[in-house]
KOLLUMGU-166975 format. One record per atom (N, C-alpha, C, O, CB): x, z, y. Coordinates in pm, whole numbers. Glycine has a CB too. Layout:
<atoms>
<atom><px>X</px><pz>Z</pz><py>Y</py></atom>
...
</atoms>
This chain:
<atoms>
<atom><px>-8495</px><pz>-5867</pz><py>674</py></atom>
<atom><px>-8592</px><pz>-5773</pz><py>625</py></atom>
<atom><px>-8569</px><pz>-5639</pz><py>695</py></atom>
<atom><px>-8460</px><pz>-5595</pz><py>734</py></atom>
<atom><px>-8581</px><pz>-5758</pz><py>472</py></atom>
<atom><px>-8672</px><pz>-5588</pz><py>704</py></atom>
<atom><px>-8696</px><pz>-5429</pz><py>802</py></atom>
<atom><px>-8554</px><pz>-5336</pz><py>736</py></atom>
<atom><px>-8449</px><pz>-5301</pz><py>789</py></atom>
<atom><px>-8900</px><pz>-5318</pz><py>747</py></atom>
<atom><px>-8592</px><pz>-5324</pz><py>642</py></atom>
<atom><px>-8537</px><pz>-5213</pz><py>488</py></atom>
<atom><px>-8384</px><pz>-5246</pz><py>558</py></atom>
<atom><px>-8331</px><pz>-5160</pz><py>629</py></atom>
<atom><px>-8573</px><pz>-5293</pz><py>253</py></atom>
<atom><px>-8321</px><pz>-5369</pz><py>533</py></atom>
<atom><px>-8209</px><pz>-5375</pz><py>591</py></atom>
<atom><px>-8142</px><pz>-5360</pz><py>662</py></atom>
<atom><px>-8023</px><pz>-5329</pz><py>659</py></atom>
<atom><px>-8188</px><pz>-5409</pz><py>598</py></atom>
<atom><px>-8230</px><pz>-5387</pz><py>764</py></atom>
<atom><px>-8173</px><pz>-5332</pz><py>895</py></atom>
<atom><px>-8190</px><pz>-5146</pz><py>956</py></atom>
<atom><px>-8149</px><pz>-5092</pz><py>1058</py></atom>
<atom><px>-8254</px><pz>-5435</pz><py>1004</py></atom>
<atom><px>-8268</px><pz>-5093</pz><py>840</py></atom>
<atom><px>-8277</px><pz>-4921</pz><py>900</py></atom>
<atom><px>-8174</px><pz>-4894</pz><py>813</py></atom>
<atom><px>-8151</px><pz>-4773</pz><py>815</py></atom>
<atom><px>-8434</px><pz>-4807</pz><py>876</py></atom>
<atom><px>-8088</px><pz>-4966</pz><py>723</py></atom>
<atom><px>-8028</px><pz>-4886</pz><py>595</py></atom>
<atom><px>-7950</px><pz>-4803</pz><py>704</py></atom>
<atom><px>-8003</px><pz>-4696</pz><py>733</py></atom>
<atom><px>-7923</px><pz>-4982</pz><py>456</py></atom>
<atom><px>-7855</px><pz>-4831</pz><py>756</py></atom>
<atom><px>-7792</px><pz>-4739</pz><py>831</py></atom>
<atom><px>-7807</px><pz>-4624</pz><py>862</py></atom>
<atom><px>-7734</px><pz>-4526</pz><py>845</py></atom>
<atom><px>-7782</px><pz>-4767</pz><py>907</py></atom>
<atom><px>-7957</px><pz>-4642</pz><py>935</py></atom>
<atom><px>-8003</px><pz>-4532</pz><py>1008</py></atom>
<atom><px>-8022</px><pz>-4425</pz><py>906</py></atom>
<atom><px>-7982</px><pz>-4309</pz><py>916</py></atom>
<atom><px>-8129</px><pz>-4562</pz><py>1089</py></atom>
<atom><px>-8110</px><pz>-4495</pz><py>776</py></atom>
<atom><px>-8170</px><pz>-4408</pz><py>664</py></atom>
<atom><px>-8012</px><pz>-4315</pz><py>584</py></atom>
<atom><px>-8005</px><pz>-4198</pz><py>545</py></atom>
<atom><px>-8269</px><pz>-4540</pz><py>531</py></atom>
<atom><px>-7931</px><pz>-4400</pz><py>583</py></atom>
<atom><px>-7818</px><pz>-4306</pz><py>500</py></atom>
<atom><px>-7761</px><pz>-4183</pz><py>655</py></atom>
<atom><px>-7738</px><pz>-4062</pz><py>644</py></atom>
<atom><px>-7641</px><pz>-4449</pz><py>417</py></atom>
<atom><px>-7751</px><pz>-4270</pz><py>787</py></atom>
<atom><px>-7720</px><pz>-4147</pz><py>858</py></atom>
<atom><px>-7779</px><pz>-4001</pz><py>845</py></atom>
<atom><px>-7731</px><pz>-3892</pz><py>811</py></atom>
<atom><px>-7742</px><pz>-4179</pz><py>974</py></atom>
<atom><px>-7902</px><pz>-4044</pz><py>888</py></atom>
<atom><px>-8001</px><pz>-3908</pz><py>812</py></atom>
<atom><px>-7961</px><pz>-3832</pz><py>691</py></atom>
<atom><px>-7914</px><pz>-3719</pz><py>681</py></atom>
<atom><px>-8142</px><pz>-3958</pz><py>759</py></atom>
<atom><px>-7994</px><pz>-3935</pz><py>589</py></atom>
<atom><px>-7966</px><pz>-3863</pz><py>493</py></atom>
<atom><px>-7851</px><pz>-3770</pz><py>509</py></atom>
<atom><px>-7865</px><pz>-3651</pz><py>480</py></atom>
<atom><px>-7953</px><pz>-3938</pz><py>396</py></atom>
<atom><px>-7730</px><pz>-3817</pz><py>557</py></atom>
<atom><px>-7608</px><pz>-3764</pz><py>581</py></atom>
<atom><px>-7600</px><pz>-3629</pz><py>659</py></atom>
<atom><px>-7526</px><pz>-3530</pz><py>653</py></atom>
<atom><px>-7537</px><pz>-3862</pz><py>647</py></atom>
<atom><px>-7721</px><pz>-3671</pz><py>743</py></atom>
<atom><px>-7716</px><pz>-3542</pz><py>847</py></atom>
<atom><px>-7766</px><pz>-3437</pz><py>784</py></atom>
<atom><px>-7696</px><pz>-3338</pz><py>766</py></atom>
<atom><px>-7797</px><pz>-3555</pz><py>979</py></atom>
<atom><px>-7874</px><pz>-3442</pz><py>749</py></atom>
<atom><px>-7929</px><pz>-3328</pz><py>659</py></atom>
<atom><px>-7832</px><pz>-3257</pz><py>551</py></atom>
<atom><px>-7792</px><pz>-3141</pz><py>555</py></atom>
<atom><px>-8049</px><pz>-3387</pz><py>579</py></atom>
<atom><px>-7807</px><pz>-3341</pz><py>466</py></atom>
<atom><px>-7714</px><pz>-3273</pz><py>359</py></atom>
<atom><px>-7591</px><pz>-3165</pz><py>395</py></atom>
<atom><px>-7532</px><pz>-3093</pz><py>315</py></atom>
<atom><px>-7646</px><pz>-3388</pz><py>288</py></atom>
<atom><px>-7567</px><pz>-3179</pz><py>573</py></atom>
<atom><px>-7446</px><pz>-3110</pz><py>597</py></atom>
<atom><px>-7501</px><pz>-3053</pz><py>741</py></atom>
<atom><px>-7438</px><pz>-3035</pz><py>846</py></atom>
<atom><px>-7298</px><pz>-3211</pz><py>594</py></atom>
<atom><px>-7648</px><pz>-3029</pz><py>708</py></atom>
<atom><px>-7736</px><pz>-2963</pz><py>824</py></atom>
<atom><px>-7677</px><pz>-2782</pz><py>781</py></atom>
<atom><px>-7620</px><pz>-2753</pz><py>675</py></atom>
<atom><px>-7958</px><pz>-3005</pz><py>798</py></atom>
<atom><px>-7710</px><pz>-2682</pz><py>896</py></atom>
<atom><px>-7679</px><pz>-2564</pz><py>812</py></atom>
<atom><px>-7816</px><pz>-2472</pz><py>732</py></atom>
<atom><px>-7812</px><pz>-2369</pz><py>664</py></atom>
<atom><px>-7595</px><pz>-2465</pz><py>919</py></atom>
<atom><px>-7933</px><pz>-2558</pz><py>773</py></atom>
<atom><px>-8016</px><pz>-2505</pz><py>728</py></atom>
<atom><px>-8118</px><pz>-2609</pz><py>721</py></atom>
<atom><px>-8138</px><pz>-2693</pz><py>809</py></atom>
<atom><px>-8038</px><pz>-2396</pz><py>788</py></atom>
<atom><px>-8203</px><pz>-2593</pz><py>571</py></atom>
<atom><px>-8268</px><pz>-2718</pz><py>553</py></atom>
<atom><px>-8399</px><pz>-2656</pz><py>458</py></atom>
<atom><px>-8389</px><pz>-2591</pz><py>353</py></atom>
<atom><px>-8159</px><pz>-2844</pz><py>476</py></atom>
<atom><px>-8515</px><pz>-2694</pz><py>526</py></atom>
<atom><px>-8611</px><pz>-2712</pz><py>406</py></atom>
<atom><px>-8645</px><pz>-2785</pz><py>338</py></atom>
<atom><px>-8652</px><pz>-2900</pz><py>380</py></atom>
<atom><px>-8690</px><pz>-2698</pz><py>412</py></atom>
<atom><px>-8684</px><pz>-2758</pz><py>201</py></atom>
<atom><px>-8730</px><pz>-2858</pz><py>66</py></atom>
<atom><px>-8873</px><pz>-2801</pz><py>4</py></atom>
<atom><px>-8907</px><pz>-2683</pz><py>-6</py></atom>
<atom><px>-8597</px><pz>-2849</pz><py>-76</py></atom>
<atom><px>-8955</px><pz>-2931</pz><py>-38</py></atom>
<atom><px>-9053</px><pz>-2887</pz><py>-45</py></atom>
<atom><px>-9108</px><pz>-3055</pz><py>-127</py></atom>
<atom><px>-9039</px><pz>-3155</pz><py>-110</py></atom>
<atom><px>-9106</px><pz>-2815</pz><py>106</py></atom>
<atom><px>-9248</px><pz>-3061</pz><py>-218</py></atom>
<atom><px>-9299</px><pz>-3141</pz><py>-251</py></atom>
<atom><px>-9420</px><pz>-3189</pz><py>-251</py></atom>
<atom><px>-9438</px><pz>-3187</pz><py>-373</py></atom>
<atom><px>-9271</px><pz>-3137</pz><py>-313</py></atom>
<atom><px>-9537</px><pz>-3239</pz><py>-199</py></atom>
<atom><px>-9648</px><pz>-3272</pz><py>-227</py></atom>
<atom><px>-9696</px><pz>-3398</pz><py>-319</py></atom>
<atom><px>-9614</px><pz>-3457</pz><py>-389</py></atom>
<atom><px>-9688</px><pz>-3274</pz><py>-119</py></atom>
<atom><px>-9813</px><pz>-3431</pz><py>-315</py></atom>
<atom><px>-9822</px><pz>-3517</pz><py>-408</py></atom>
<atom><px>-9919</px><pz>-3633</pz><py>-276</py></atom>
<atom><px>-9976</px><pz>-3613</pz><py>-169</py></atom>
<atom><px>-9904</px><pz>-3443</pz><py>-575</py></atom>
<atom><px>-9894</px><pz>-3749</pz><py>-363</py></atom>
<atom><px>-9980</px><pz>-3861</pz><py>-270</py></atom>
<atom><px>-9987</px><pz>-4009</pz><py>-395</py></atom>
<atom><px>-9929</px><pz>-4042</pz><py>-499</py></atom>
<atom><px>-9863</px><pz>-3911</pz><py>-79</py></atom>
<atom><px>-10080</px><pz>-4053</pz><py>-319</py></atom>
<atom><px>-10128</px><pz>-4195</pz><py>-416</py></atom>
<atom><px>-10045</px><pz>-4349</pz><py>-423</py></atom>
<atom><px>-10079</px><pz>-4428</pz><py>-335</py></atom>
<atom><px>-10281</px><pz>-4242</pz><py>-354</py></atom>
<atom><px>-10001</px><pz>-4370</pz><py>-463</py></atom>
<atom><px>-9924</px><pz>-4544</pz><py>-423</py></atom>
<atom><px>-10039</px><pz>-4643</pz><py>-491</py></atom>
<atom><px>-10115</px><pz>-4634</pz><py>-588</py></atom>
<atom><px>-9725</px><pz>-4585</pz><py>-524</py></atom>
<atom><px>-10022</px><pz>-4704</pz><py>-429</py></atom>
<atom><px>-10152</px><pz>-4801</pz><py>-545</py></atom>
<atom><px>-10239</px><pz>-4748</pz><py>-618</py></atom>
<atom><px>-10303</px><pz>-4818</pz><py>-696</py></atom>
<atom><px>-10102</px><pz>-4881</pz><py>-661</py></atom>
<atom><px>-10256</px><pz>-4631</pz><py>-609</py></atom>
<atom><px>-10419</px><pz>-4589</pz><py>-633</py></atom>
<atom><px>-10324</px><pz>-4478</pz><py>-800</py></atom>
<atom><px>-10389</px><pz>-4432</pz><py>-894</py></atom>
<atom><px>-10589</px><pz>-4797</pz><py>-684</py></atom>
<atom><px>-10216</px><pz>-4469</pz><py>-788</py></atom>
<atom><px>-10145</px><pz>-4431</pz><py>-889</py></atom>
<atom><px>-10066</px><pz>-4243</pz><py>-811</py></atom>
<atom><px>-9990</px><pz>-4246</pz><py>-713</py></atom>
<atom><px>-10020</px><pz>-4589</pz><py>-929</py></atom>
<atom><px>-10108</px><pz>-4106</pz><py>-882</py></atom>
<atom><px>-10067</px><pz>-4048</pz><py>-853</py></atom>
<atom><px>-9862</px><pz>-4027</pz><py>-813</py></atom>
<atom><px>-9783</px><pz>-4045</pz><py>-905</py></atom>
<atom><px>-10145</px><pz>-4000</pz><py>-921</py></atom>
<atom><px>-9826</px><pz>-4001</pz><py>-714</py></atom>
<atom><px>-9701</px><pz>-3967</pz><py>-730</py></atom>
<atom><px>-9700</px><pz>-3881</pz><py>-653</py></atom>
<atom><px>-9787</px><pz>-3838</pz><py>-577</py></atom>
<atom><px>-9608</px><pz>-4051</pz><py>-718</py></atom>
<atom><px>-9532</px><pz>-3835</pz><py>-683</py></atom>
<atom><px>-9474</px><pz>-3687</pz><py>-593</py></atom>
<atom><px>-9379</px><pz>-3719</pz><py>-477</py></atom>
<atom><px>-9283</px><pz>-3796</pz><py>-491</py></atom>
<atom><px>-9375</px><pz>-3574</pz><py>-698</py></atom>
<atom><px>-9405</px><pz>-3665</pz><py>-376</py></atom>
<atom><px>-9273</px><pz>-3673</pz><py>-253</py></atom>
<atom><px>-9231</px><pz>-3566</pz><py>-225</py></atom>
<atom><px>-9294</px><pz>-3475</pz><py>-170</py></atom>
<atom><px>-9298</px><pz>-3728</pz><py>-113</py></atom>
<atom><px>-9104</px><pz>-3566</pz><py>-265</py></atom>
<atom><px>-8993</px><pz>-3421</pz><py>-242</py></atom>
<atom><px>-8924</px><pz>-3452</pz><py>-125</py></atom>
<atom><px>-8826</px><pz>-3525</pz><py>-133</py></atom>
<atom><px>-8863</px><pz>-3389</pz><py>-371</py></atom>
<atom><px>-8954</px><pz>-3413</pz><py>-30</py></atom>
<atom><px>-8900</px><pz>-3362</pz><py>130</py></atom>
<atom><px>-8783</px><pz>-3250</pz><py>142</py></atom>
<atom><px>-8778</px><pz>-3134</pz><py>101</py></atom>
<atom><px>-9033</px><pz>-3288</pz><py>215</py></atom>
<atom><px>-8704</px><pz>-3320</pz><py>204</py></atom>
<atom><px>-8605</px><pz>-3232</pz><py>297</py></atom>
<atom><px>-8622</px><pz>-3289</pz><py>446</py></atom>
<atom><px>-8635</px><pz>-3405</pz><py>483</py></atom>
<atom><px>-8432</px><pz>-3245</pz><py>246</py></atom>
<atom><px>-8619</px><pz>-3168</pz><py>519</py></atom>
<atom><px>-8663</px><pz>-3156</pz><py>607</py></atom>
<atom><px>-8548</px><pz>-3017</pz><py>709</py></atom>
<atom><px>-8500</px><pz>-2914</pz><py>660</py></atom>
<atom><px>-8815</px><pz>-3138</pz><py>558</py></atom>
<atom><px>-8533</px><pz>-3075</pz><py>874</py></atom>
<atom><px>-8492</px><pz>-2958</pz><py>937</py></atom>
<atom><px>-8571</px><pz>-3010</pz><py>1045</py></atom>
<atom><px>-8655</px><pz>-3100</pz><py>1051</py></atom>
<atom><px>-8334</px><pz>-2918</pz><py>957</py></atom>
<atom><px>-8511</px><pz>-2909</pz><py>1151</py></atom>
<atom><px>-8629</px><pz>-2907</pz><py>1272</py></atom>
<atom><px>-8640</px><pz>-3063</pz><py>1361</py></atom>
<atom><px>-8724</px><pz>-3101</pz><py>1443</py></atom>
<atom><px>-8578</px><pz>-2768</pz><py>1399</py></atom>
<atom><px>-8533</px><pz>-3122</pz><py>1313</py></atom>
<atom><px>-8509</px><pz>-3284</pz><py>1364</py></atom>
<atom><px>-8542</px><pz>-3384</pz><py>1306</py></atom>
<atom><px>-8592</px><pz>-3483</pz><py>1361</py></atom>
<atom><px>-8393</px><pz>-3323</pz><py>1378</py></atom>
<atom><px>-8516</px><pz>-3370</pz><py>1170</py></atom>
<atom><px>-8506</px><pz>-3493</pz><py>1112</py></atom>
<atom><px>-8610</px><pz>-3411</pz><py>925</py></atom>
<atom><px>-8653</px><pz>-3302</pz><py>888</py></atom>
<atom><px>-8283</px><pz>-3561</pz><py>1110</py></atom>
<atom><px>-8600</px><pz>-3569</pz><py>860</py></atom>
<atom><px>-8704</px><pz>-3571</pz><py>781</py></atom>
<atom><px>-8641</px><pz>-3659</pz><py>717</py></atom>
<atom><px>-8598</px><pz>-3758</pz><py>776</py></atom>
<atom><px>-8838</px><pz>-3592</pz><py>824</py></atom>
<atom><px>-8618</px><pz>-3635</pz><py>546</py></atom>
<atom><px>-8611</px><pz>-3775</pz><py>459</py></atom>
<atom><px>-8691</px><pz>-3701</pz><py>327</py></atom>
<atom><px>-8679</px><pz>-3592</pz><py>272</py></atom>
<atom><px>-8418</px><pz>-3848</pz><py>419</py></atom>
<atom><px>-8780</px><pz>-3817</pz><py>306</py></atom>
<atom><px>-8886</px><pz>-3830</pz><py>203</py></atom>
<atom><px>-8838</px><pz>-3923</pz><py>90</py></atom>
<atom><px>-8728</px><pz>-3979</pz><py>87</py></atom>
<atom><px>-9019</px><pz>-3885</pz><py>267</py></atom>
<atom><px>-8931</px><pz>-3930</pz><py>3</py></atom>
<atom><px>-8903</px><pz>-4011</pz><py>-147</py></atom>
<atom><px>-8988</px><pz>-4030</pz><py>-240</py></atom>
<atom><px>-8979</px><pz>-3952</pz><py>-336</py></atom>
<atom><px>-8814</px><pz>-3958</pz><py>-225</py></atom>
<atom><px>-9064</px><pz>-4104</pz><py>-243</py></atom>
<atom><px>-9197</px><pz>-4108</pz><py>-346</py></atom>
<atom><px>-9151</px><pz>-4144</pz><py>-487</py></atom>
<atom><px>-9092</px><pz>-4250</pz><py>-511</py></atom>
<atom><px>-9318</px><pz>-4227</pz><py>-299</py></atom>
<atom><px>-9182</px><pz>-4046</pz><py>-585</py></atom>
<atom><px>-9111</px><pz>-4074</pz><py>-710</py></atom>
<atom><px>-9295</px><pz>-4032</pz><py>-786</py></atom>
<atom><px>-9396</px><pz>-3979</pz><py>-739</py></atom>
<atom><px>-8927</px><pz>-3947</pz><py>-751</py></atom>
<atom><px>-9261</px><pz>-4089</pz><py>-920</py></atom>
<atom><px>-9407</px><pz>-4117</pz><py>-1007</py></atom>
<atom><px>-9371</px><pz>-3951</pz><py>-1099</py></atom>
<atom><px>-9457</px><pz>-3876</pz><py>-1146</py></atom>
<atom><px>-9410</px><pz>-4320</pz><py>-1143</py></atom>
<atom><px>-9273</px><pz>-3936</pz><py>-1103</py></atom>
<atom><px>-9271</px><pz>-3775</pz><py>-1149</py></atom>
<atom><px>-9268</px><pz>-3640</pz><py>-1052</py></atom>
<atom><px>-9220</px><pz>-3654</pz><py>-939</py></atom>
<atom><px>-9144</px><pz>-3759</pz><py>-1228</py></atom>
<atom><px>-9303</px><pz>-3550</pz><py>-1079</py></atom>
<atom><px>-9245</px><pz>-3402</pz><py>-1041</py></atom>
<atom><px>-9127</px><pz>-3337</pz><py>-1086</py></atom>
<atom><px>-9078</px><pz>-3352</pz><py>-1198</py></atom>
<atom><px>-9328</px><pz>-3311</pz><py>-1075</py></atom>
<atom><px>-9072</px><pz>-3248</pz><py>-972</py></atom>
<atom><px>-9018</px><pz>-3154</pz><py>-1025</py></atom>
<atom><px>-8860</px><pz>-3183</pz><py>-1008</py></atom>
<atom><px>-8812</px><pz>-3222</pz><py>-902</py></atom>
<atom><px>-9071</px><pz>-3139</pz><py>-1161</py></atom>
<atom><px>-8767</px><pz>-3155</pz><py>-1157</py></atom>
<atom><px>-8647</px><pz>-3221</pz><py>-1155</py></atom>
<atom><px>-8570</px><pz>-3337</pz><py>-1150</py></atom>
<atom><px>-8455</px><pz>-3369</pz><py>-1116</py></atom>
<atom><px>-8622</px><pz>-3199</pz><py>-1209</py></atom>
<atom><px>-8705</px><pz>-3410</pz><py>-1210</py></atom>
<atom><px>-8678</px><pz>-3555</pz><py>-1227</py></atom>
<atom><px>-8700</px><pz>-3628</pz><py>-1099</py></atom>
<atom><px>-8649</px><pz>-3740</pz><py>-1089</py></atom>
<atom><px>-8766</px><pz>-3616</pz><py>-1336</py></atom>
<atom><px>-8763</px><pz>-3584</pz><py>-1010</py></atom>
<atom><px>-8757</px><pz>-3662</pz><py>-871</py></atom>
<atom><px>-8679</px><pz>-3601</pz><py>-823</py></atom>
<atom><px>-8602</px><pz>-3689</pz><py>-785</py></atom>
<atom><px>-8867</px><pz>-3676</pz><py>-780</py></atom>
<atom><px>-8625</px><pz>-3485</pz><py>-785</py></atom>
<atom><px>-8563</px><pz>-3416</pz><py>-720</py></atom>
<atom><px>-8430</px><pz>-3502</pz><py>-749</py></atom>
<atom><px>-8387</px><pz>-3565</pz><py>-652</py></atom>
<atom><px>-8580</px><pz>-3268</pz><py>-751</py></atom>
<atom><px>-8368</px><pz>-3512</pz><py>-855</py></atom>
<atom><px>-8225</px><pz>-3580</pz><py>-870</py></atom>
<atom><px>-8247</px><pz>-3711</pz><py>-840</py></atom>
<atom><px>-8156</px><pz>-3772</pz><py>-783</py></atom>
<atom><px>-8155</px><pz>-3572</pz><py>-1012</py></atom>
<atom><px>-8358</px><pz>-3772</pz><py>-869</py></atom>
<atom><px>-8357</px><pz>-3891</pz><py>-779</py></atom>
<atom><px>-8349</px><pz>-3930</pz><py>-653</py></atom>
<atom><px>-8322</px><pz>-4040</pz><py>-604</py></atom>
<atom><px>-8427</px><pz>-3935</pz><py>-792</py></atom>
<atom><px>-8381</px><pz>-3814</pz><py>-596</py></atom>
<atom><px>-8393</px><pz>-3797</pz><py>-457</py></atom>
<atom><px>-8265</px><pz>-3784</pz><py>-391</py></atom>
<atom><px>-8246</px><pz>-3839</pz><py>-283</py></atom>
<atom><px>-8473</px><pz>-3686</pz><py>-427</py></atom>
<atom><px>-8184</px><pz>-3723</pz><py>-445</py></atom>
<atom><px>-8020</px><pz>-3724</pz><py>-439</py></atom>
<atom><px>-7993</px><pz>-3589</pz><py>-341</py></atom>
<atom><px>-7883</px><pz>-3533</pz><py>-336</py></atom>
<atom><px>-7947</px><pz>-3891</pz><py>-359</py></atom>
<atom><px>-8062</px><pz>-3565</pz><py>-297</py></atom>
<atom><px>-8023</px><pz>-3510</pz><py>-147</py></atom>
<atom><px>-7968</px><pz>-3346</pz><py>-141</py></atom>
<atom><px>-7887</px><pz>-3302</pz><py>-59</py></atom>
<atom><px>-8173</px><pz>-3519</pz><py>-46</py></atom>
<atom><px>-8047</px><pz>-3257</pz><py>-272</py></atom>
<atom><px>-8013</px><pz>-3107</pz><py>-264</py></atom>
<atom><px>-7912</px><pz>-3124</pz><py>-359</py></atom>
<atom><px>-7828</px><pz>-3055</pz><py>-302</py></atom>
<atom><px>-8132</px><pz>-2988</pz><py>-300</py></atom>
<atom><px>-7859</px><pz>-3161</pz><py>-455</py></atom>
<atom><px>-7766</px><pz>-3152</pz><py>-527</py></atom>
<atom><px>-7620</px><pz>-3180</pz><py>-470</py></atom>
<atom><px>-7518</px><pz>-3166</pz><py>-537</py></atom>
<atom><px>-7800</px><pz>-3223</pz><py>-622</py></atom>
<atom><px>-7624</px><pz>-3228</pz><py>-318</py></atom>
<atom><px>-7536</px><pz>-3260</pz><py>-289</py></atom>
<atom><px>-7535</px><pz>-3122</pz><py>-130</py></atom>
<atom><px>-7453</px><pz>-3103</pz><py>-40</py></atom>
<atom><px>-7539</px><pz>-3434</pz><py>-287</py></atom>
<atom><px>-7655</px><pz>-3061</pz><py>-159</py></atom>
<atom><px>-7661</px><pz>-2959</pz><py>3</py></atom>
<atom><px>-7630</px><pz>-2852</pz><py>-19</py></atom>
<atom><px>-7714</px><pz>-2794</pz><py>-87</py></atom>
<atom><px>-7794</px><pz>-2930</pz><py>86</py></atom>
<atom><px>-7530</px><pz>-2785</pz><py>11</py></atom>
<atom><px>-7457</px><pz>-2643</pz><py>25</py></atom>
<atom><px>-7498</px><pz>-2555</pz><py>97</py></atom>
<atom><px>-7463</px><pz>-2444</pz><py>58</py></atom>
<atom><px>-7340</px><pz>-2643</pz><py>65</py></atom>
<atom><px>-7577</px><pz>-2557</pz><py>216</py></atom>
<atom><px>-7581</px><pz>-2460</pz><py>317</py></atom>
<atom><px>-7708</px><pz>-2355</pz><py>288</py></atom>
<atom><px>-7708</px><pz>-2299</pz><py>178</py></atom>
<atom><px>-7592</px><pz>-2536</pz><py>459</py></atom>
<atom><px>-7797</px><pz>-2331</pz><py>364</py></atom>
<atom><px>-7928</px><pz>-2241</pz><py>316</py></atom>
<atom><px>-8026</px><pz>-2366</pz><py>291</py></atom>
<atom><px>-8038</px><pz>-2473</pz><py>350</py></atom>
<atom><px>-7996</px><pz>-2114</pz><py>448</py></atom>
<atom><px>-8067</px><pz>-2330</pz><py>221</py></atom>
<atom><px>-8203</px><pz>-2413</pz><py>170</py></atom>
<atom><px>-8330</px><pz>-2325</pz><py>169</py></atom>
<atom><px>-8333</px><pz>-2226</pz><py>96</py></atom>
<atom><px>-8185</px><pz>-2471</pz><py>11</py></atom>
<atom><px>-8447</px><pz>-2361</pz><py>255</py></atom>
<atom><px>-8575</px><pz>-2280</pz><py>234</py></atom>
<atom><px>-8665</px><pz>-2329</pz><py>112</py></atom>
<atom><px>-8654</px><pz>-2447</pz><py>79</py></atom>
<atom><px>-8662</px><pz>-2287</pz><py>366</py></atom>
<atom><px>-8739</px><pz>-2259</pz><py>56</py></atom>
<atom><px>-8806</px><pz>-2354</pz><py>-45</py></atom>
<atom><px>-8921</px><pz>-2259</pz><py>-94</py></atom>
<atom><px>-8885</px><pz>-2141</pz><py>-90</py></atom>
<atom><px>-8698</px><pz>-2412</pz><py>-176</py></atom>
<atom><px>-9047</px><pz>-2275</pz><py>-139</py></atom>
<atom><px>-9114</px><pz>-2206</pz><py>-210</py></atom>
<atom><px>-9093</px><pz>-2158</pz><py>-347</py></atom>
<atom><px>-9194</px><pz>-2143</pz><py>-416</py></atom>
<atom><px>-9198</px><pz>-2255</pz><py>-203</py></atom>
<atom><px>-8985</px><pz>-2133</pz><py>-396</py></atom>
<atom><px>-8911</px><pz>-2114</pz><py>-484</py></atom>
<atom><px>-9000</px><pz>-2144</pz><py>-633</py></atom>
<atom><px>-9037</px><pz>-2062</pz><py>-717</py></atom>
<atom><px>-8853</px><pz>-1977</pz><py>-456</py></atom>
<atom><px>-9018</px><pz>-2296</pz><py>-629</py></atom>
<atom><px>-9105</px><pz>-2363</pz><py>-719</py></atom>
<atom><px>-8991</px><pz>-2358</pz><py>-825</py></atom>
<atom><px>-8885</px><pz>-2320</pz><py>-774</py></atom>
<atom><px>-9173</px><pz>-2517</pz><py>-671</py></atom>
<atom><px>-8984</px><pz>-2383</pz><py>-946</py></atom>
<atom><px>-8892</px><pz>-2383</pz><py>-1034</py></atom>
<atom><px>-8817</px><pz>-2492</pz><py>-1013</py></atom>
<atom><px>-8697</px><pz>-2468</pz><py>-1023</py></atom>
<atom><px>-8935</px><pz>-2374</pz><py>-1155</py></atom>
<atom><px>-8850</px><pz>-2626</pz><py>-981</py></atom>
<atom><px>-8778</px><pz>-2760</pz><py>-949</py></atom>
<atom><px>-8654</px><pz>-2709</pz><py>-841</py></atom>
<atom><px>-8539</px><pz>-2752</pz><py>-849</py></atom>
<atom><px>-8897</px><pz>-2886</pz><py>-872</py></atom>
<atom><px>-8695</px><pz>-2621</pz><py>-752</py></atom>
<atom><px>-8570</px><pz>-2621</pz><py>-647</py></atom>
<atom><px>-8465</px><pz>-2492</pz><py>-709</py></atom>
<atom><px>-8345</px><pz>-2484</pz><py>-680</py></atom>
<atom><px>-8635</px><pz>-2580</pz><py>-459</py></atom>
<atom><px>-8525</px><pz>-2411</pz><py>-786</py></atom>
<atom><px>-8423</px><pz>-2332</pz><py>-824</py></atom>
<atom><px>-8309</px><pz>-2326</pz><py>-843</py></atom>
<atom><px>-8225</px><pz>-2244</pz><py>-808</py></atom>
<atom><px>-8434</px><pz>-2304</pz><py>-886</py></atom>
<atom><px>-8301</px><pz>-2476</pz><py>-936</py></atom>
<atom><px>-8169</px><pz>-2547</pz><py>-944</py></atom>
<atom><px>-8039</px><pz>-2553</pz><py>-836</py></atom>
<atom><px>-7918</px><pz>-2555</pz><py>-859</py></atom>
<atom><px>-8209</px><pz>-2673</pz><py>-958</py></atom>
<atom><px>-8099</px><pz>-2554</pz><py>-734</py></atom>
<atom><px>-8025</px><pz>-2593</pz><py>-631</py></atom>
<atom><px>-7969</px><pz>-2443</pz><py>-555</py></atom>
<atom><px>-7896</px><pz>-2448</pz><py>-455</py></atom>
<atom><px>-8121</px><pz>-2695</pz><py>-536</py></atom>
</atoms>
């Protein structure tokens, strides 16, 4: 299966970002099956990891795993969800 064989790649990323020195976060919304959801993005000038979660806000955000674990500068529209971080 595809999924299996990028896992690697997908946690490298992830990895990279989290210990990037500067990272943006940010969320839009998009459809899965005709069903609203949210994708909370981190993002630097290289790389990109996304996450489609059926909530907003905090509750995707910790699902998302990724700022709770990022120390460095974070850009963000200082929506209340990223405040946290």
């Amino acid at each position: 299966m595809a999924a299996a064989r990028l896992e690697a790649l997908v946690t490298a990323i992830r990895d990279a970002l989290v210990a990037a020195p500067v990272a943006h976060a940010d969320e839009t919304s998009l459809h899965v099956n005709g069903t609203l959801h949210w994708l909370p993005v981190l993002s630097t000038n290289r790389l990109t990891a996304y996450f489609p979660h059926p909530k907003r806000g905090a509750e995707a955000l910790d699902a998302f795993g990724l700022l709770s674990q990022f120390v460095s500068v974070l850009v963000h529209d200082h929506g209340s969800a990223c405040q946290r971080y």
